[in-house]
N, C-alpha and C positions, 0 to 999 in steps of 0.2 A: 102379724109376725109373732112368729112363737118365744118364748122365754128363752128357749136356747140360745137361738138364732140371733136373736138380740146379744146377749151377752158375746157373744162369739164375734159381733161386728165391733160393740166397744173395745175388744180386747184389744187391738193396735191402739188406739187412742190412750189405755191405761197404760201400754209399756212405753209410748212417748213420753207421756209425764214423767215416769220414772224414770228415764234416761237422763229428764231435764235438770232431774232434781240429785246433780251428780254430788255425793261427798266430797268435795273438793277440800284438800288440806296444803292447800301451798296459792300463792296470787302467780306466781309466773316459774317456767322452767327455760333457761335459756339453753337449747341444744346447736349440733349441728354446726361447731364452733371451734376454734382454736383458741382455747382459753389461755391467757399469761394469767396464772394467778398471781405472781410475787411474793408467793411465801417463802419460805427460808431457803428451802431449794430451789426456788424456782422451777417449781412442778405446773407444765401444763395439761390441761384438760379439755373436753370436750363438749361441759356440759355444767348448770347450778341451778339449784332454787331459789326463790326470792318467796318469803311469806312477811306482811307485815314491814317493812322497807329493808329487813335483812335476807343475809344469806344465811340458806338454813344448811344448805347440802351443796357439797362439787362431786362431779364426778362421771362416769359413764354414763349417757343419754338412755340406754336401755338398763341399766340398774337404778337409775334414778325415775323413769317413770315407772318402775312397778310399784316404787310407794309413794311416790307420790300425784296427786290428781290435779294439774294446775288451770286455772281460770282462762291463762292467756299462755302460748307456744308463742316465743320468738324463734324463729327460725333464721339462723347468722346468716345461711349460705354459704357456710362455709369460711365465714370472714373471720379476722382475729379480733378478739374482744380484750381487752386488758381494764385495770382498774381504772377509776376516773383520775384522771391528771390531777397534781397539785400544785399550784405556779405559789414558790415559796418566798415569793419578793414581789410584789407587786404594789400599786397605787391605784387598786379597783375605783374609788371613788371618785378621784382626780382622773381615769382615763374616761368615767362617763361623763364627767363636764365637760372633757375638752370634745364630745362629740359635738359639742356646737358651738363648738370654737374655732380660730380660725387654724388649720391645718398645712402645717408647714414642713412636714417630714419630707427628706426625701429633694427639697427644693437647692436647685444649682449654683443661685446665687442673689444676692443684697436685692435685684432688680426682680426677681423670680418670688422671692420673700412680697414684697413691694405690690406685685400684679396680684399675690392671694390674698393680703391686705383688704385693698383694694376693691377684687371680687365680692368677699366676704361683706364687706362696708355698704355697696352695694345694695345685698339683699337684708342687711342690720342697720335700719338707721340711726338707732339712738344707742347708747351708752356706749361703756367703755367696749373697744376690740381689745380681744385678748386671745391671743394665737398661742401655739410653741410647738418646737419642731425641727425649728434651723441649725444647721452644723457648719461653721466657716470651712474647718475640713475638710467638709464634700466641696466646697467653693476651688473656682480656678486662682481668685483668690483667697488666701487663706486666713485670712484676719475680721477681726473685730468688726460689726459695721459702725456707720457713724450716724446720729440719729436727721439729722440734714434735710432730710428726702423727707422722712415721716412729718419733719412739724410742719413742712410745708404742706404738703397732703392733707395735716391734720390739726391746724394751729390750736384749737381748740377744745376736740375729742378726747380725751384719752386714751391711750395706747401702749401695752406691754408687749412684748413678745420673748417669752421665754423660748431659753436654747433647748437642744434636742433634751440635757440631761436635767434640767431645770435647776439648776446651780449656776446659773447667767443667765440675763436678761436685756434687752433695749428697751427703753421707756421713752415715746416724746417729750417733749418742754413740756406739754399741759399735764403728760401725770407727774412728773417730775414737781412741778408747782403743786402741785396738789399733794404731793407728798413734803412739801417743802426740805427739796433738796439742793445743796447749793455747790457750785465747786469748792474743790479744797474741805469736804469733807467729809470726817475720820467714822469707823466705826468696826469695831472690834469684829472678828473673823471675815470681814467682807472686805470690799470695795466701791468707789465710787469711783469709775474712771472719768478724768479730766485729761485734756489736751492743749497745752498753751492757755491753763486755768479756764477752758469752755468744757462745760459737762458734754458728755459724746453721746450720753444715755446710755451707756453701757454701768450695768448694777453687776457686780460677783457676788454671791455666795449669799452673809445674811444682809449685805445691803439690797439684795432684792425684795425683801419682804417692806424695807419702806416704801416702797409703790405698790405691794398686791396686800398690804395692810389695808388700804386707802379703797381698798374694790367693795364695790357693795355685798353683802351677803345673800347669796340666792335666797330666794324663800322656798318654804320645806315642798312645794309641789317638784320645784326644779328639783331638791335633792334629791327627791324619790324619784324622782325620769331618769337624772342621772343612775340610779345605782340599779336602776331596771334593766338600762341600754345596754349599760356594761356587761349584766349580766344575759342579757340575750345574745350579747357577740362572744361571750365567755364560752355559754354551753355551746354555741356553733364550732369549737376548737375543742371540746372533750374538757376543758376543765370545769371540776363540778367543788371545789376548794380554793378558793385565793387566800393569802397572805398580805392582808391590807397593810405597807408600814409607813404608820404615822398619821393618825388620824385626832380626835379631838372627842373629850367620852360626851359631849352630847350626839353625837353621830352613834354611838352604841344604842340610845335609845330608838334611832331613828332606824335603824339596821333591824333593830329587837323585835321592833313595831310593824317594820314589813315582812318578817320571817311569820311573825306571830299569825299575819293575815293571807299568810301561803304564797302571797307575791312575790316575795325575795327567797328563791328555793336555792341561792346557793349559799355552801358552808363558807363562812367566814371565818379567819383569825383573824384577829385585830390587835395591832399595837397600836398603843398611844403613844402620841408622840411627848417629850421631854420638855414638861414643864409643870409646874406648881401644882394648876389646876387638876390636870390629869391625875400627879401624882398623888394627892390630897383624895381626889375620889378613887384609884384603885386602892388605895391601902385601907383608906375605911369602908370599902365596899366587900372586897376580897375576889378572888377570880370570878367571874362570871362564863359561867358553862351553860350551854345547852346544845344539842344534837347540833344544832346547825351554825354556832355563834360562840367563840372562847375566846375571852380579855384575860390573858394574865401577863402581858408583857411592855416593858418600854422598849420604844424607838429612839437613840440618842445618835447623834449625829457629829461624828469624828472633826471631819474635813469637805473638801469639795470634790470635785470631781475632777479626770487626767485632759478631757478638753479643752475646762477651761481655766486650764494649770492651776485651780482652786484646790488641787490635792495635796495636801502636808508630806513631803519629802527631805529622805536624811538629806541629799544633797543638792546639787544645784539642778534645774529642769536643762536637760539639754540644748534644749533650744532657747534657754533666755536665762543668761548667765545674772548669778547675783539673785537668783529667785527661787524659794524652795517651796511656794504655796505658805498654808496657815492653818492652824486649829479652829475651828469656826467658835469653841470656848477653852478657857482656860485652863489648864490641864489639874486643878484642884476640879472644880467643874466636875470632872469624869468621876474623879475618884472619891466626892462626893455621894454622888448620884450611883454610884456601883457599890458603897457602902449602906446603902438607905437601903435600893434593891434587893442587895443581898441578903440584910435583917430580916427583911418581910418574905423573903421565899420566892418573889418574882422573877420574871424571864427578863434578861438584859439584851437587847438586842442594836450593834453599835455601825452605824454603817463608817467607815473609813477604807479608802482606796488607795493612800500614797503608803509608803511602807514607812516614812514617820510615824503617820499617824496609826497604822496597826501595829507599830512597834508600842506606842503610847497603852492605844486600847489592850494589848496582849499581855504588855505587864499589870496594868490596871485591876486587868481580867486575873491574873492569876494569884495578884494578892489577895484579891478580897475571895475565888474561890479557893485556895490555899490545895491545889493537888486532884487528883482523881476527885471525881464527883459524877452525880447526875442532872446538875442545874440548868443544862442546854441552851448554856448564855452563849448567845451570837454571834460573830461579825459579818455583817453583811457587805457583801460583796468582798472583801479579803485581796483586793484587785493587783498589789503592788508589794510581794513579800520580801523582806531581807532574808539570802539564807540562812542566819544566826536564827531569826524569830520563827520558823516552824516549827519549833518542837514547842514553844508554847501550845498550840493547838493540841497534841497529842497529851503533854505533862497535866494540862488541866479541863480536857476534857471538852475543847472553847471547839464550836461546830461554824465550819466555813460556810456561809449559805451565799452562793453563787449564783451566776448568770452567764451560761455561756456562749449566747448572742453577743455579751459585749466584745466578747475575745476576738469574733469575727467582724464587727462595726468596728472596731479602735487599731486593728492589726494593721491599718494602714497608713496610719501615724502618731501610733503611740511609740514606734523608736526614735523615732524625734524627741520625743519628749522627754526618753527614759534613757536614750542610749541603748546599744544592742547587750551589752552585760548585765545591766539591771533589768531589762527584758526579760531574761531569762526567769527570772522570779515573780512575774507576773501572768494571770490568767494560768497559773498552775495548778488546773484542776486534778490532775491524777495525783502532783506530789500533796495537795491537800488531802485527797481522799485517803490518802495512806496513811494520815496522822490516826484519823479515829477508824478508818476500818466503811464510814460511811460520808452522804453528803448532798443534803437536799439543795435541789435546782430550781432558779427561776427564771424569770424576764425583767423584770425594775420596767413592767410597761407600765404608760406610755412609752417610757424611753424605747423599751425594743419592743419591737412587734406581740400581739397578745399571744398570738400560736405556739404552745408549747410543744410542736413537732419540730418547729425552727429551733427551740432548744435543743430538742435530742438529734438534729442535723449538725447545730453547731459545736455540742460536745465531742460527737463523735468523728465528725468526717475536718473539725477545724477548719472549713470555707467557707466564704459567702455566698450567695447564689448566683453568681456566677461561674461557682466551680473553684472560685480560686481561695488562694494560691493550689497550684496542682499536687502539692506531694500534704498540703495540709499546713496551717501558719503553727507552727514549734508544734507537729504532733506526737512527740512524748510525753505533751501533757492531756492528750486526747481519753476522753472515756470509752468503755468498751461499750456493746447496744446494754448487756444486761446492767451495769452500772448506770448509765443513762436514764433506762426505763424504772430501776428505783430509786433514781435521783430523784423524778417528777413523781413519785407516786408513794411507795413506803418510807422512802428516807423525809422526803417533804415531810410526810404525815410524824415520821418520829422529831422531826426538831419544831413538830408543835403539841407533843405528847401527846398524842392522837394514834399510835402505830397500832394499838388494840382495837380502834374502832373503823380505821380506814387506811387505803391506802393498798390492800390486795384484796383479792378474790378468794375468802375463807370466812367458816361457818362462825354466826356470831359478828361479822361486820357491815357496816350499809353497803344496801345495793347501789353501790355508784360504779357505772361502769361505760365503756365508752366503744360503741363496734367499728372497725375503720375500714375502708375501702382497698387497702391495701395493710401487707405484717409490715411491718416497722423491723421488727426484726431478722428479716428476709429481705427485704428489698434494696433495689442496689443503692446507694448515697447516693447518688445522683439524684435519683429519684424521692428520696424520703421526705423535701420541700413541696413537694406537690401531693401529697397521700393528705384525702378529706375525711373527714369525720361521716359516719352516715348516722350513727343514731349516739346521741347521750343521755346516761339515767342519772339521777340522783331518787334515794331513796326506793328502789324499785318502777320509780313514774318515768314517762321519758320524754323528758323535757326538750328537746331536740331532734331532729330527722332532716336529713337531707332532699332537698325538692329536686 
């Protein structure tokens, strides 16, 4: 073969290589899409880069590949892509324990609770059962249960079972002795409920903690499954951000320690929860920041909650005269602890639901912030407003962080509790958002469902799934879709000072982004409970895809 002829047959072979060996300047371009960015306008597009876990470029799919060369083409189909969700209230760590616990949501009644027990006990031989889940409200009866059943079941065992919100509890006689608790008594912001001087096993508020004090402490393999599980059902629903509130700062390191080992790929805030320990280490520590994990705030805890009339109200519960609930601490307590906060430049973050007790925390809140500010001290959930006390919200700057699943779980007997007047100043999500202009959205799951599309069902359309109530339960406090969809996603991210790094789809923020099966913002209510996630990224990677 001659010299020629030779070179002339290599030559497809050398322009293979060189095709292979493409300049590539970008890891991914997502086209072919209905982009929600959530920028200020809420400008959508059709098209972004992703290099290095950010976004570099949005914009037209044939402007953007002429400069750029990407690794990997997603192709949407067409679908709509929005940022990744931000669930701005939740108890990530506590919803991955109770995966193997005993699961009681949902269940009809005392006897129903009892058969999941049961079940569970079954396939758990040893140690204590620990369920939670139960709602007497969904019950035909509507009351308290009585612990009766269980010690016979279980004279021995141990046995908790916290309610839906976990601010009540039933405990057999065995964890009860073990917790050495007796009738007749006393303990500050809780209860011990007795009946004819017989403990009933029924725990409120902080007397539940004297029986889950007494629970053994998992060991760190469990805590790491837990916060795996969680986060594998997490990204299955587009959230690529939770808002842990109330956790304990050795879990920071354990958090730290799975991020660090690319296990635990999702972004965390974390509040600590309110106490010594915690507070002693963030103040000599100082925030603790990284891409994926930011400590700068406490979790304090008002009151209880409207189920199990554990919430602090100006007047009497309608349904059970002569009782207005409780502070769960003394109201120096608050204004301690909001003083301390304040000094050091920390995020206050207060949960209270009765409108006592947001009356309490809103004055609190506004002395020690004293007027307009940037502090982005909390109150979470905000559940039960007086109309006198919203313009606290506005005058000092104090940001509502909501859940608007509960609006639609409790609409069906929280007038009982409130009366239809006082009603009216509860689950007022719109007249919140008008204080500051904005208002980042959760779930408080376990309590509610992990799905943050059932939030932005529940904002917007004000029913449960089954459609009801038809005209919507009080929808003049309802969200529009575009306030909804930056409730979960840039307003989250701004009431964790995060709104520069995440939270829309703009150049200079992580690529976390979530493609759905259906627009959220097009489709009919009816429908927006059943629209799936098909792919979610965090970072550019994509951690999620629908089988």
């Amino acid at each position: 073969m001659n010299r020629k002829l030779a070179l002339l047959l290599l030559l497809p072979l050398g322009m293979a290589c060189k095709q292979q060996k493409k300049d590539y300047n970008a890891d991914m371009l997502v086209k072919n899409a209905t982009v929600y960015t959530v920028d200020s306008v809420f400008t959508t597009t059709e098209a972004f880069v992703v290099n290095a876990g950010k976004i570099v470029a949005v914009g037209k799919a044939d402007s953007l590949e002429k400069i750029y060369l990407a690794r990997e083409v997603v192709d949407a189909g067409g679908k709509a892509v929005y940022p990744g969700f931000i669930d701005a209230h939740t108890h990530f760590y506590r919803y991955g324990m109770s995966l193997n616990e005993v699961h009681l949501e949902g269940t009809k009644s005392w006897d129903e609770v009892l058969d999941s027990v049961q079940t569970y006990a079954g396939r758990n031989a040893d140690g204590w059962i620990i369920g939670r889940g139960w709602d007497q409200n969904d019950w035909q009866l509507k009351q308290f249960p009585n612990k009766a059943k269980l010690d016979s079941l279980y004279p021995v065992r141990p046995v908790v079972l916290s309610r839906v919100d976990g601010h009540a509890a039933i405990a057999n006689q065995a964890a009860l002795n073990i917790a050495g608790i007796k009738p007749g008594q006393k303990i500050d912001g809780g209860t011990v409920e007795t009946v004819d001087n017989k403990l009933t096993g029924i725990l409120i508020d902080n007397a539940v903690a004297l029986v889950t004090r007494k629970i053994p402490d998992p060991v760190e393999a469990q805590v790491q499954a837990a916060l795996l599980d969680a986060q594998r059902n997490c990204f299955a629903v587009g959230l690529t951000t939770v808002d842990d509130c109330g956790l304990d700062y050795p879990m920071v390191n354990v958090i730290a320690e799975l991020q660090h080992k690319k296990a635990l790929k999702m972004r965390m805030y974390v509040m600590l929860s309110d106490n010594e320990a915690n507070i002693n280490y963030l103040f000599k520590r100082g925030v603790y920041k990284t891409p994926a994990l930011n400590v700068r705030s406490f979790k304090v805890y008002a009151d209880g909650a409207l189920g199990s009339r554990g919430a602090c109200l100006l007047h009497d519960y309608s349904d059970r005269k002569g009782w207005k609930g409780f502070l769960l601490s003394n109201q120096k307590h608050f204004e301690d602890v909001a003083g301390r906060i304040a000094a050091k430049g920390f995020q206050m973050c207060t949960h209270a639901i009765g409108d006592s007790a947001n009356r309490t925390i809103l004055k609190i809140y506004a002395g020690a912030l004293k007027g307009k500010n940037d502090r982005r001290w909390r109150v979470e959930h905000a559940q039960v407003i007086d109309p006198d006390d919203f313009k606290y919200f506005a005058e000092n700057n104090i940001v509502p962080s909501v859940q608007p699943t509960h609006a639609t779980s409790d609409m069906g007997w929280a007038g009982e509790r409130l009366g239809q007047q006082r009603l009216k100043g509860a689950y007022a999500y719109k007249q919140l958002l008008q204080q500051n202009g904005w208002i980042p959205l959760g779930t408080d799951f376990p309590v509610e469902n992990i799905n943050p599309l059932l939030t932005f069902y529940s904002a917007t359309e004000r029913k449960d799934l089954k459609g009801l109530p038809a005209q919507g339960f009080q929808k003049e406090n309802a969200l529009n879709r575009i306030e909804a969809l930056r409730g979960m996603t840039i307003w989250a991210a701004k009431s964790n000072f995060e709104e520069t790094e995440k939270g829309s789809i703009e150049v200079g923020k992580y690529a976390d982004f979530v493609i759905l099966d259906k627009d959220i913002m097009k489709a009919k209510g009816p429908d927006l409970p059943n629209i799936k996630v098909l792919k979610t990224y965090v970072n550019g990677e994509k951690v999620y895809e629908k089988k």
